[in-house]
Structures are given as C-alpha cells and as structure tokens.
C-alpha positions as CSV (number, residue, x, y, z in Angstrom):
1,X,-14.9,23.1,18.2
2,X,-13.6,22.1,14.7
3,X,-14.0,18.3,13.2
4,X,-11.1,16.6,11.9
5,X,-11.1,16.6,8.2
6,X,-10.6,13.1,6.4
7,X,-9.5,12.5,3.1
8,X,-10.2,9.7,0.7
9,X,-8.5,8.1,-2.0
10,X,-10.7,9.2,-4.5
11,X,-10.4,13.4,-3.0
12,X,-6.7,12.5,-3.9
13,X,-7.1,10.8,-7.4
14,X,-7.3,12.8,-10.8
15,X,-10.9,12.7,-12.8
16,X,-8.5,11.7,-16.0
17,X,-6.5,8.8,-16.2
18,X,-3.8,8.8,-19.0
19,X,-4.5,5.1,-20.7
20,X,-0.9,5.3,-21.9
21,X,0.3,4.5,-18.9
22,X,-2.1,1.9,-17.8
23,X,-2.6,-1.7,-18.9
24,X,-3.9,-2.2,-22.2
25,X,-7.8,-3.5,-23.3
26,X,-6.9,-7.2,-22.1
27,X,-9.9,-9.9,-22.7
28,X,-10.2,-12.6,-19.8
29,X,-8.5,-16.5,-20.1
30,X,-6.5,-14.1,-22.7
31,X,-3.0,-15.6,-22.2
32,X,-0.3,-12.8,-21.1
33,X,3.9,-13.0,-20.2
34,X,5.1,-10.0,-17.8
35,X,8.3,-9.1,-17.9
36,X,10.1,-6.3,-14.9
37,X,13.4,-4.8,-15.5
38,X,15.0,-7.6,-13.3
39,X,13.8,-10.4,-15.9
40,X,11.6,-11.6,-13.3
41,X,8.6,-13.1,-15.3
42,X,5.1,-13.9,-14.6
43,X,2.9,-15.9,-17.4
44,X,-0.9,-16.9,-17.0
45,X,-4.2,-16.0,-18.0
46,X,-6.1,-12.7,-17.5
47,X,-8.6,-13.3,-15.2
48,X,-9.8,-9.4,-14.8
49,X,-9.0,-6.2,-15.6
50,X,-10.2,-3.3,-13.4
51,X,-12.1,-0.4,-15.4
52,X,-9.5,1.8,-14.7
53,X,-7.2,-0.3,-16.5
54,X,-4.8,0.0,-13.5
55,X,-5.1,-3.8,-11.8
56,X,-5.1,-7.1,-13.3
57,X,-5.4,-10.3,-12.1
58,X,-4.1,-13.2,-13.3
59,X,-4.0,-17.1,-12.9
60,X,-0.6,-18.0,-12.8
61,X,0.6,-20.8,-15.1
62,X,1.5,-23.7,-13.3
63,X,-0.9,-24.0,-10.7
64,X,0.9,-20.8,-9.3
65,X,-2.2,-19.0,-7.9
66,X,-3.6,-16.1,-8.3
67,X,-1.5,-12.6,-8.7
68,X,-2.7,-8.7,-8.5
69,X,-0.4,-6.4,-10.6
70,X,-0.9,-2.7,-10.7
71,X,0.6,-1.2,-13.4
72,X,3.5,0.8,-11.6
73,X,4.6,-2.6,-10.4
74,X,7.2,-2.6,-13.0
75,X,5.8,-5.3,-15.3
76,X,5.8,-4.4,-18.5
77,X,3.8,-7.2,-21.4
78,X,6.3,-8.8,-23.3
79,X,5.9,-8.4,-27.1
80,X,5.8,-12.3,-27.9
81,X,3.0,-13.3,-25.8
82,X,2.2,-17.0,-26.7
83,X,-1.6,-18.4,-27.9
C-alpha cells in the first residue's frame, strides 16, 4: 500500500528570490501610486510589505479599503509618487 504524496507551496518555491522583480524596500504609512498597463491606478499608504517582498498591502486613499497586490499583478510604482 503506497501513501499519496502531497506537495506544498513551499516544495514548489525556489530558495532565491530575484529582488528585481519584487516590490522595492517600501516603509509603512509611506505614500505610494500604482500604475498597470491599462492606466488603472491605485494610490494609498503602505500598510505592509511581506519579507519576501512579493505582497503589499495598502490603505486605499479615499476611504477605499484595504488592497493586497502581489507583484505579478501588473502594477508597476509610478515614478512621481507624491509626499
């Protein structure tokens, strides 16, 4: 009788994550603007940043909530992020 194998996330995940491609070092209440390829655009403040660098959270401006944005999502920071 054999058992069934099961996988996790983390069997299928490299050890090395290449930073460049990741979210940058982002502080929290730091104020960003995302930007996708649609002009669809989020603005808030950084509420967390996973240590992977992969996930951030943000407050919405607004009163918008709360959003999670993984950095494949297609958002990229715009370069004129206000203060």
């Amino acid at each position: 009788m054999t058992r069934p194998s099961h996988h996790h996330l983390t069997d299928q995940m490299p050890e090395h994550h290449d930073h460049q491609d990741v979210w940058p070092v982002l502080a929290a209440n730091q104020h960003v603007a995302l930007v996708n390829e649609r002009g669809w655009r989020l603005s808030g403040k950084v509420e967390t940043l996973t240590n992977d660098r992969q996930c951030l959270w943000i407050q919405l401006d607004a009163g918008m909530g709360r959003q999670l944005i993984h950095h494949q999502d297609g958002f990229m920071l715009e370069s004129d992020i206000p203060a």
